[in-house]
C-alpha angles and dihedrals in degrees: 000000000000129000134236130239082272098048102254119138120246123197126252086228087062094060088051096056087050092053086048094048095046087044088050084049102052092043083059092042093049086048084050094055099045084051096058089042083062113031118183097020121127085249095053104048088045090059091043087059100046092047084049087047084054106043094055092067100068129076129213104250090011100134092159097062106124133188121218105238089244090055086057096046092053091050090055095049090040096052087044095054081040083056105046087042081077094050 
């Protein structure tokens, strides 16, 4: 456990979701990125789309918005796939 500014605990598996949740970030962002390096390819349009698919998802102030695990799990293994499609 650690505490916050104002002294409340906060749980070692909290800290694990937020890791989970940055690395899931920056493997959008770095599929992003390789989608802007190569614009119009068949890559890139295909990330755009699945970042767009994502995206939606989500709603300004929607903080209950929950994923199911395994919907975690097949975007993983989606943007990865999305990744490896630029090398």
């Amino acid at each position: 456990s650690n505490a916050t500014p104002d002294g409340q605990l906060v749980p070692s598996v909290e800290f694990l979701r937020i890791t989970a949740g940055l690395n899931d970030y920056r493997y959008l962002l770095t599929l992003g990125r390789l989608a802007k390096e190569k614009p119009g390819t068949p890559a890139a349009q295909a990330a755009e789309q699945l970042i767009a698919r994502r995206m939606a998802a989500f709603h300004l102030g929607d903080r209950v918005r929950s994923f199911k695990p395994e919907e975690w799990r097949a975007l993983r293994q989606e943007v990865g796939r999305a990744i490896e499609a630029f090398q």
